[in-house]
C-alpha positions as a printed NumPy array, in Angstrom:
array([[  3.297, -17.564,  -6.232],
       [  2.64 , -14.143,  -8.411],
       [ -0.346, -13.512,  -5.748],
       [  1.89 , -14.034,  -2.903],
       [  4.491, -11.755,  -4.404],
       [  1.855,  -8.679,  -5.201],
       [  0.107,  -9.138,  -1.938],
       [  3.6  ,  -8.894,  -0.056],
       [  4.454,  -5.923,  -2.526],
       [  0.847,  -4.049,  -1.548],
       [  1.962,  -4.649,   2.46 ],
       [  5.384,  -3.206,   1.89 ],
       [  3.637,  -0.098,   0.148],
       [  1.906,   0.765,   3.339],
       [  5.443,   1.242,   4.681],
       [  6.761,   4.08 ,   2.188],
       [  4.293,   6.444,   3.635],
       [  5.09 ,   5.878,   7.273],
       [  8.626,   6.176,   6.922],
       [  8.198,   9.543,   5.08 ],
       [  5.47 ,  10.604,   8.409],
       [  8.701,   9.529,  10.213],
       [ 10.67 ,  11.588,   8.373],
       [  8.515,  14.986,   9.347],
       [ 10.509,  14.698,  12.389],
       [ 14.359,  16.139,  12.797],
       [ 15.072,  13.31 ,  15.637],
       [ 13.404,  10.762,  12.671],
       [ 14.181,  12.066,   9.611],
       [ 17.028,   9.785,   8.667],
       [ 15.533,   7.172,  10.095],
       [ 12.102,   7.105,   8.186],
       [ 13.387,   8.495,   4.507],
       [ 15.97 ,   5.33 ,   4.903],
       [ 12.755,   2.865,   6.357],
       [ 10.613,   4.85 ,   2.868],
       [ 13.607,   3.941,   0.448],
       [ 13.928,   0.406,   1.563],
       [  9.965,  -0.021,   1.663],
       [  9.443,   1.35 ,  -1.622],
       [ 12.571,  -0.747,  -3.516],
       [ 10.847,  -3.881,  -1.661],
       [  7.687,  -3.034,  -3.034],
       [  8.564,  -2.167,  -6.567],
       [ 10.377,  -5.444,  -6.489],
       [  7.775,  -7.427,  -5.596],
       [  5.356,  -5.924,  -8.197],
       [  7.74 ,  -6.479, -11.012],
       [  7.732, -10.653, -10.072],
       [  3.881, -10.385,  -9.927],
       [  4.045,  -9.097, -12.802],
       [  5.337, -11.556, -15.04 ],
       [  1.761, -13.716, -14.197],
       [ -0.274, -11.058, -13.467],
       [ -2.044,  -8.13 , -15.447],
       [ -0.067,  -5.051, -15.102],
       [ -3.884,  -3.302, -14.57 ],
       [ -4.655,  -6.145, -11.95 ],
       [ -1.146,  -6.136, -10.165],
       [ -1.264,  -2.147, -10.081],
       [ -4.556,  -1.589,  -8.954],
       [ -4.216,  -4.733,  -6.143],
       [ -0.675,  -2.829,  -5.436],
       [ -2.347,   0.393,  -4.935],
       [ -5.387,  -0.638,  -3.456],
       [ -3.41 ,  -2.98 ,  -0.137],
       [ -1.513,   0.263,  -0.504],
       [ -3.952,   2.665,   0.176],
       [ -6.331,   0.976,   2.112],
       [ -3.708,  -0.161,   4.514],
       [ -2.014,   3.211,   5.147],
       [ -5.258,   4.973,   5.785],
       [ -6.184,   1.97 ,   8.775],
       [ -2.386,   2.931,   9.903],
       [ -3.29 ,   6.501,   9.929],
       [ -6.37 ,   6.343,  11.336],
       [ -5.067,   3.759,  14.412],
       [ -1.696,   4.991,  15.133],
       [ -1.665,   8.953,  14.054],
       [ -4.767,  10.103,  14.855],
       [ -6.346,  10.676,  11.31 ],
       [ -9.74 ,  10.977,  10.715],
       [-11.9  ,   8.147,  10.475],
       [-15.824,   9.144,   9.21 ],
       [-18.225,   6.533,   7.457],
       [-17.647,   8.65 ,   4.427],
       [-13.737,   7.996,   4.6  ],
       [-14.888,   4.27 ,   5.262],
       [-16.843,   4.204,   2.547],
       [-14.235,   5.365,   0.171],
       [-11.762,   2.681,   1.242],
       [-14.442,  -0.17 ,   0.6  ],
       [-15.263,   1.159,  -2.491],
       [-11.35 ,   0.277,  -3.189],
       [-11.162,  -2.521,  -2.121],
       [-14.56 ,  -3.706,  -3.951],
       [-12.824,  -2.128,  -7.346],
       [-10.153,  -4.46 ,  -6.854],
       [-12.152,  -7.192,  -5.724],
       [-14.037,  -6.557,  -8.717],
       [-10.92 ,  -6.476, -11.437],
       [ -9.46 ,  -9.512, -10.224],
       [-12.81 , -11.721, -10.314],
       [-13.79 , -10.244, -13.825],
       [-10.83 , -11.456, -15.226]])
């Protein structure tokens, strides 16, 4: 179940940053700092049940990783970011160090 919990919590961390892109906005603002506050209490909450199973340096860097790789395929799909092989290659190198902390432990 702690797996579930820290791969929800990683999804809900891609949401924190598009509520605060929201938030750029005067017609969005309150909108997307209140869709950022839930996100990021979701998230946090989720982490701390992983937690209790899980490594805090597995759990945070699986957090952070779903984090970051999923907000920079939001970016790139729905606001235009850019999107090089370089940029690619820096989000599979994330995901492979996080591939690689959970199977070495």
């Amino acid at each position: 179940m702690a797996w579930i919990y820290l791969v929800l919590a990683g999804l809900f961390e891609i949401g924190w940053p598009i509520g605060l892109k929201l938030a750029q906005d005067d017609k969005t603002r309150i909108m997307g700092l209140t869709i950022a506050v839930v996100f990021i209490a979701a998230s946090g909450f989720l982490l701390w049940l992983a937690q209790k199973q899980i490594p805090i340096g597995t759990s945070y860097a699986v957090w952070t990783g779903i984090g970051a790789a999923g907000t920079f395929i939001v970016g790139v799909i729905f606001y235009g970011d850019p999107a090089s092989l370089g940029r690619y290659l820096g989000i599979m190198l994330i995901i492979l160090g996080v591939a690689t902390l959970k199977l070495s432990h």
